[in-house]
C-alpha positions, -999 to 999 in steps of 0.1 A, spaced: -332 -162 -472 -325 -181 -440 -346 -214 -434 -356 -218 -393 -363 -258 -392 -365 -269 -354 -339 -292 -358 -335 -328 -334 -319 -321 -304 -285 -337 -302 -277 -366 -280 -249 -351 -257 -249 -316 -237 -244 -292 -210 -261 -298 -183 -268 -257 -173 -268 -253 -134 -294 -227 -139 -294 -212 -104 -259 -197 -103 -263 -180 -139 -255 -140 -137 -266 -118 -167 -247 -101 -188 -233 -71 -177 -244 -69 -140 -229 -62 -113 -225 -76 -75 -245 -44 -58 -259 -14 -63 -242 17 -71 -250 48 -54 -244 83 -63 -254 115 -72 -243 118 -101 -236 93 -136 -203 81 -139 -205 54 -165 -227 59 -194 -226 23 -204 -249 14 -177 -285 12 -165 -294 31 -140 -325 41 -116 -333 74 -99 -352 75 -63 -374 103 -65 -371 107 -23 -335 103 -18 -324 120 -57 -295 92 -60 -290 71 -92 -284 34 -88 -267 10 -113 -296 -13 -126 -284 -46 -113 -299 -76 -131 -287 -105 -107 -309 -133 -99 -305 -121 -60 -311 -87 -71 -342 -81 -52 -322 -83 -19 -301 -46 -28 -328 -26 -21 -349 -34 7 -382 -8 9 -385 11 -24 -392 48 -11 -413 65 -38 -433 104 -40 -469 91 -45 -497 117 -58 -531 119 -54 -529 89 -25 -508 64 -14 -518 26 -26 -538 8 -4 -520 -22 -13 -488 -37 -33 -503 -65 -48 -502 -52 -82 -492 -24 -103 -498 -8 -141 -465 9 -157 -458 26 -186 -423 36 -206 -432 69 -224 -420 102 -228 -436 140 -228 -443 140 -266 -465 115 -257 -485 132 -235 -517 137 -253 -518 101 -258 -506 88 -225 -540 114 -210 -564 92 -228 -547 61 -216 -552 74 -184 -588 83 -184 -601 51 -200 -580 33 -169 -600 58 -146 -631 49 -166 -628 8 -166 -605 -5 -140 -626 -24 -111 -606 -6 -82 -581 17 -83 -546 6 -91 -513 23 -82 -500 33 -117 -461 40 -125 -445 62 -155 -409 52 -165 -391 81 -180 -360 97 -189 -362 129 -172 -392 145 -190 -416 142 -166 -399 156 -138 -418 187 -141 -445 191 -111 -470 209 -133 -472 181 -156 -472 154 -132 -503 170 -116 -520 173 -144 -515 135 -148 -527 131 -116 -558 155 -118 -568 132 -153 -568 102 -130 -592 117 -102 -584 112 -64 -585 76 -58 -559 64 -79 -522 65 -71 -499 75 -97 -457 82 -94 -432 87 -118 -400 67 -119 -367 84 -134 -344 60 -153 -317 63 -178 -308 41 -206 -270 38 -215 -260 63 -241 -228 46 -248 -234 13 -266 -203 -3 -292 -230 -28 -305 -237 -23 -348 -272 -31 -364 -273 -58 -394 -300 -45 -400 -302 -9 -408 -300 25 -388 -296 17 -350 -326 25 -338 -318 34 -302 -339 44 -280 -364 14 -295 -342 -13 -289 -339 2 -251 -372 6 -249 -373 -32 -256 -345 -46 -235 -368 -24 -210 -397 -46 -209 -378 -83 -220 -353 -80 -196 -349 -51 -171 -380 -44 -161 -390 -73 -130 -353 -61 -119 -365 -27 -110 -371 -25 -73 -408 -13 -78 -409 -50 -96 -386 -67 -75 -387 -52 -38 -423 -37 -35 -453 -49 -62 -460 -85 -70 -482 -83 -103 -476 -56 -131 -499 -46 -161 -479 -36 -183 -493 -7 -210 -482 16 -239 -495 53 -239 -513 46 -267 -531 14 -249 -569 22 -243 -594 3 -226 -629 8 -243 -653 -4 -218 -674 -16 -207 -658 -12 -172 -642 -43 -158 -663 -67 -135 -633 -78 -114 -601 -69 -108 -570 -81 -128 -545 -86 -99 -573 -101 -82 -576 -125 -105 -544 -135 -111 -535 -141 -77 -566 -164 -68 -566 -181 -102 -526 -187 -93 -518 -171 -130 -483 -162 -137 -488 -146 -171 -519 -130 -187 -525 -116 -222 -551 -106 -245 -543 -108 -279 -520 -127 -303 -498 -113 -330 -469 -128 -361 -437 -106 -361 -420 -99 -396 -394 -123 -403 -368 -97 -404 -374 -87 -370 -367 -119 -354 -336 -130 -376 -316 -152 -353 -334 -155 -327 -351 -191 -331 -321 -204 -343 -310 -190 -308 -338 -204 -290 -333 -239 -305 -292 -238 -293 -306 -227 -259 -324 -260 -254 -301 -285 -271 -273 -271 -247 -296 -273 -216 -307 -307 -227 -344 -292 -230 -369 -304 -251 -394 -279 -268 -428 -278 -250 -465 -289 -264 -469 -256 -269 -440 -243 -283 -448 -275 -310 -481 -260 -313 -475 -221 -315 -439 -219 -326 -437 -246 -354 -457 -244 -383 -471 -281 -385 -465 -285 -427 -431 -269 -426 -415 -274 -394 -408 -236 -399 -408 -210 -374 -442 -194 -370 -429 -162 -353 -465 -162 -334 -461 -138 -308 -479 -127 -277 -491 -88 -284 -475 -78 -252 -487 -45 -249 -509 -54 -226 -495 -82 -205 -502 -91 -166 -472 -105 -157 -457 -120 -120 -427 -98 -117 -409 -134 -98 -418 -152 -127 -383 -135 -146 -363 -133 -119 -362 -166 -97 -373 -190 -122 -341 -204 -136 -346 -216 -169 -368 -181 -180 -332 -164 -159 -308 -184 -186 -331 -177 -210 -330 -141 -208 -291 -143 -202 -290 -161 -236 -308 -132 -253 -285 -107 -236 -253 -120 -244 -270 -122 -281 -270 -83 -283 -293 -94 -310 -321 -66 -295 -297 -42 -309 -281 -63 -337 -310 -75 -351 -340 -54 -337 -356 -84 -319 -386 -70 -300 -395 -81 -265 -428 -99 -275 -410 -130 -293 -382 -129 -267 -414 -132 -239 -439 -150 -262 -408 -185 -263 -403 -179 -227 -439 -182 -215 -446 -207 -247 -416 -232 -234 -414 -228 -197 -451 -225 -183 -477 -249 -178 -508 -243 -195 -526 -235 -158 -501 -208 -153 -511 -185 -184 -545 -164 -192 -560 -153 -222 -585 -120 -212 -617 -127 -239 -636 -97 -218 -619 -65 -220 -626 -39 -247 -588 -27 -258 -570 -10 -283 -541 -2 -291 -530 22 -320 -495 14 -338 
């Protein structure tokens, strides 16, 4: 078994010049076309115009796409100050209709609410039926994407488990590059379809909140990931800092390091339901390197890392204590 001490950080570096880092595998613009050419890629469908768009993840990626168009049902939102999006599929569907309700039961105001997919939900019928479970007043569209199906990575740990590891890659990395994220909403609530709030109904709401309160990051409960699952990855996280002449945070001291061992704690955020600044990946530079880091790694599909601990270090090391919510007031659960 592999130890994870935090070891000293070492006396000479590389400075990173954090601004001009690119992540891995990106591209200078957009692609545009009607059909997929390379499966290796990431891609985005607009559900006015019907063309796919290679998923660019630069740091200036927000400036490709100026006004996301997008097929709203039941009403337009009445503003883009925040968003709630889910990654699911139509096997899900029973599950993803409760979700729904208990938003239209519990949510202060209606929010706008996005479903990422892979092609599933393109049928009308069923996106109506979504719509009709939500009522009139909340917005709901559905966003067609495509994960690569080509990918030369091998686990170490097992069966390569696909369509998980997109799935997180998704939410650790691509997600705030999506021009829902990075061209139109500010704030996203991010939620599983098997994510239910439980009442009682909220007394304010979320996006609200964060904005007046100035929060970047909001979460509700905490979690510890199995060893195996984040194998690598603090030894990663400790090379990240020593080359970028970082030292670890208070609270990465506090919730990352187990005090008697010096050991990795793998404490993680349970960020299935997180209220995130979409920005707060993008433009700030050290998160940016961060995530470039873990990309390059490949260890989401090597090792099966999950995006919680890949978030949970980011938030832990980079933001100040003022910038980051724990919710005590909201009924949730979420079934594994």
């Amino acid at each position: 078994m592999r130890l994870y001490f935090f070891s000293g950080l070492t006396t000479s570096c590389n400075t990173l010049k954090f601004d001009s880092l690119k992540l891995h595998n990106e591209t200078s613009n957009h692609v545009t076309s009607n059909n997929i050419t390379d499966e290796s890629y990431w891609y985005y469908k607009n559900s006015v115009d019907g063309l796919w768009r290679r998923w660019d993840i630069s740091v200036n990626s927000e400036t490709n796409v100026a006004a996301w168009k997008m097929k709203w049902l039941n009403q337009e939102p009445k503003n883009i100050l925040g968003v709630i999006v889910y990654l699911t599929s139509v096997r899900e569907l029973p599950q993803l209709n409760i979700s729904l309700l208990s938003l239209r039961q519990n949510l202060f105001k209606p929010r706008p609410i996005v479903i990422f997919h892979e092609g599933d939900f393109n049928n009308v019928n069923v996106q109506l039926a979504l719509a009709t479970t939500l009522g009139t007043n909340i917005p709901i569209s559905f966003e067609h994407i495509r994960f690569p199906t080509k990918i030369s990575i091998k686990s170490k740990i097992g069966d390569l488990r696909l369509g998980y590891n997109h799935m997180c890659k998704f939410f650790a990395i691509m997600l705030p590059y999506h021009p829902l994220i990075s061209s139109t909403f500010t704030f996203y609530l991010r939620l599983d379809y098997h994510s239910y709030l439980l009442g009682p109904p909220l007394t304010y709401d979320l996006f609200d909140h964060m904005q007046i309160n100035q929060f970047q990051y909001a979460f509700l409960m905490v979690s510890t990931d199995e060893l195996k699952f984040v194998r690598e990855l603090w030894v990663l996280f400790q090379e990240f800092l020593n080359d970028s002449c970082i030292k670890p945070s208070s609270a990465v001291k506090k919730t990352q390091i187990t005090a008697a061992t010096g050991l990795y704690s793998q404490a993680v955020v349970f960020n299935n339901f997180e209220v995130s600044n979409g920005s707060l990946w993008r433009n700030e530079p050290r998160i940016h390197a961060w995530l470039r880091k873990v990309d390059n790694a490949q260890g989401i599909y090597m090792y099966r890392w999950g995006d919680a601990p890949i978030r949970t270090l980011a938030v832990t090391q980079f933001l100040d204590d003022n910038q980051v919510v724990k919710f005590r007031d909201i009924g949730y659960f979420h079934r594994r």
